[in-house]
Each structure stands twice: as C-alpha cells, then as structure tokens.
matplotlib code that plots the C-alpha trace (Angstrom):
import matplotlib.pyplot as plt

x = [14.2, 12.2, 9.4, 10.6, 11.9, 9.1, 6.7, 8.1, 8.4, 5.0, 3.9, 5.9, 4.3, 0.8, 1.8, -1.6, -1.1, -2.6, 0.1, 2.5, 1.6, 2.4, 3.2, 0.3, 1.8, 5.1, 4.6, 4.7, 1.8, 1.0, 0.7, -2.1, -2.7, -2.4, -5.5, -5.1, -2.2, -3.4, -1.0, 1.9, 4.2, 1.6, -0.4, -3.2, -1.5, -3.2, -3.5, -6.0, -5.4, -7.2, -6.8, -6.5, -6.8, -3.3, -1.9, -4.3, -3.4, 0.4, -0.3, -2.4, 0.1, 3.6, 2.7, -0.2, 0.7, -3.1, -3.8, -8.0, -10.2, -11.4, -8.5, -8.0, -12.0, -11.1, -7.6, -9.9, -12.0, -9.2, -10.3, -8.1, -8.5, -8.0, -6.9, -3.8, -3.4, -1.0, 0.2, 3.4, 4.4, 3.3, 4.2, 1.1, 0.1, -2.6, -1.9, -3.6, -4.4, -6.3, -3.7, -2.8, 1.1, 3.4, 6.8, 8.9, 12.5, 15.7, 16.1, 18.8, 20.0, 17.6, 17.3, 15.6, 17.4, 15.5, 17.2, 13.7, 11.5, 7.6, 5.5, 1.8, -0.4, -2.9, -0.9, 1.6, 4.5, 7.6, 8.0, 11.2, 12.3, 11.3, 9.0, 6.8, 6.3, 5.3, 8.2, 9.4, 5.9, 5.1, 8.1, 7.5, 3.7, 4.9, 7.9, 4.8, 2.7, 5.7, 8.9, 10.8, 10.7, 12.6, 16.2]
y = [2.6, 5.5, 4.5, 0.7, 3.0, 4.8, 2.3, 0.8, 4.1, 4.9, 1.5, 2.2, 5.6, 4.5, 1.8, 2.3, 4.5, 2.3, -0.6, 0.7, -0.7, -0.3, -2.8, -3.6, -6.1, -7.6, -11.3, -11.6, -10.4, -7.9, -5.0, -3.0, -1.4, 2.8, 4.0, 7.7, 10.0, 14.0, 16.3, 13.8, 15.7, 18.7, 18.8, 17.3, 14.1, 11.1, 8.3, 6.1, 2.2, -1.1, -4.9, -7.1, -10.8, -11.5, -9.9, -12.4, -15.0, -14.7, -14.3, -17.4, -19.3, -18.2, -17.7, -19.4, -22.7, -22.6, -22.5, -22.8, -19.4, -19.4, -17.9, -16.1, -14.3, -14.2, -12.4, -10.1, -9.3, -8.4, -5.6, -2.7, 0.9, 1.9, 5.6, 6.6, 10.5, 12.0, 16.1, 15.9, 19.0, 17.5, 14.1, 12.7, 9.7, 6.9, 3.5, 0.8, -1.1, 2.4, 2.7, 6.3, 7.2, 10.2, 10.3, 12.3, 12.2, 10.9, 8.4, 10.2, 8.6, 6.2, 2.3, 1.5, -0.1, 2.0, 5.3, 7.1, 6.8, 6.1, 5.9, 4.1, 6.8, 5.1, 2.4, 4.8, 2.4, 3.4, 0.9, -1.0, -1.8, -5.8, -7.6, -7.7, -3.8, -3.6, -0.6, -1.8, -1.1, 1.4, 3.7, 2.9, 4.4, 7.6, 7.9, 7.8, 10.1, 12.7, 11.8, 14.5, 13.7, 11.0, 11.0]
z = [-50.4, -48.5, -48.6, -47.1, -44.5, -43.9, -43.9, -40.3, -39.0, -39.8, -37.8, -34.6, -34.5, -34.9, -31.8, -29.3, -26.3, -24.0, -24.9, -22.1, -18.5, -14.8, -12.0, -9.7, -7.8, -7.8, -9.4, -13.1, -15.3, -12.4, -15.0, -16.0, -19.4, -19.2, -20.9, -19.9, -18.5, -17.3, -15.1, -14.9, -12.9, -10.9, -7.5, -9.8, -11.8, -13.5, -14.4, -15.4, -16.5, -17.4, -16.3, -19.5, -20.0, -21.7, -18.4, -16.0, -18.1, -17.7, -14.1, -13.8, -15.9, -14.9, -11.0, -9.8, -12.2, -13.4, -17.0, -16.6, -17.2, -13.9, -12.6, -15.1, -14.7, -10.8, -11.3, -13.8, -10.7, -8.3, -6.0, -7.8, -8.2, -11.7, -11.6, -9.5, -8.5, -7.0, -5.3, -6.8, -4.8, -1.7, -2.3, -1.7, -3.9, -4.1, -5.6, -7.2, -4.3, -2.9, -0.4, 0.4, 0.6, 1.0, -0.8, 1.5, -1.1, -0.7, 2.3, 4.7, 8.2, 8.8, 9.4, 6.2, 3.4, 0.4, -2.2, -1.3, 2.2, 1.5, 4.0, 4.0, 5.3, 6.9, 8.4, 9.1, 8.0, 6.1, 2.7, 4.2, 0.3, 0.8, -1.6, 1.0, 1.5, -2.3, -2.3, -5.9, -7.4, -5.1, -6.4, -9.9, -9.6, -8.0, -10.7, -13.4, -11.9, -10.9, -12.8, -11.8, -8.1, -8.7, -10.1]

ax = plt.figure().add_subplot(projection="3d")
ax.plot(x, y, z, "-o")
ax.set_aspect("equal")
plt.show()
C-alpha cells in the first residue's frame, strides 16, 4: 500500500518547474511558461519565461475564434520581453511588454479604484485597476518577482 502511495507522490514531485506560468495579457491563453526564477523577492529579482504553442493556441481558439496555425505562428511572434526584473526595495519593476513601472504600496486617499497604486514610468500614468490599464497582470508580475510586497 506504500509503495501505491508513493508512487503518485513521486510523480507530483518530479512535475517540471517550468509548468507554472504568468499572465502576459489579460485574454485567455495569455500566459507564458516560467523557465527560470533568481532573487525573487531582492533589489536584483528574476524571472525568465517562454511562449509556448499550447498557450497560442488556446489564445487563437478561445479569443480570437481562429483555429488555423497562422495565428497561432503570429501570436508565437508577439513582440514580448521574456525576462521580468524587478528592485523590490525600490519598487521598481519591468514587465513583459518592456514597460517600466514603480510599485509605490498600498493605494491611500486617492481617486483610483485599485488595493495597490502602480504607476507606468514612462507614460507617467497610474494603473486605474480597468482591463484596459493591464493593472490585473501588471500586479500579478510584481507579486512574482517580490511577494512579500504584496499582502
């Protein structure tokens, strides 16, 4: 009875590293595969991910309607940046789009809808929490890169 035990166990440990993924964008299969995680949570944090078909292909399918490979090669070829990094202590952060931002912590006494104020630094525009702002996914990088910045 152990060893039946031990045998799934085993299986869930040996699960790849890379199989956990990030948000990109927010419309379905908008995730890329985490290859590579270094100084989660330090003024010099990490991490480096991949674009995989399955992904494309569930964005193709389940957004864009469109069930050839051609969109699948062309979402394959969006124009991403594959490693995030972040200052955790200054709350500076880059995200898969390239954009520069700066987490600046809980949002107190101001007009903006959001739990935490991010502001795109080179547009100089605070994430107003709306689909449109990309805050969702925005946060969600940050909280990988410095979880314990966010609570």
């Amino acid at each position: 009875m152990r060893r039946l035990l031990a045998v799934p166990c085993a299986m869930l440990l040996a699960a790849p590293a890379g199989a956990a993924t990030l948000d990109y964008g927010s419309r379905v299969g908008m995730e890329l595969a985490i290859v590579k995680k270094s100084g989660i949570g330090s003024s010099h944090a990490s991490i480096l991910a991949r674009h995989d078909r399955r992904n494309a292909r569930v964005y193709c399918r389940e957004y864009g309607h469109d069930f050839t490979e051609e969109c699948v090669d062309a979402e394959m070829k969006a124009p991403l940046h594959f490693e995030i990094t972040a200052n955790c202590k200054a709350g500076e952060f880059t995200t898969f789009y390239g954009a520069k931002m700066l987490f600046q912590g809980r949002n107190k006494g101001t007009d903006v809808p959001t739990d935490y104020r991010i502001t795109a630094v080179d547009e100089n525009v605070v994430l107003d929490g709306s689909g449109a702002s990309g805050y969702d996914y925005t946060l969600e990088q940050f909280k990988a890169l410095c979880p314990n910045r966010v609570k």
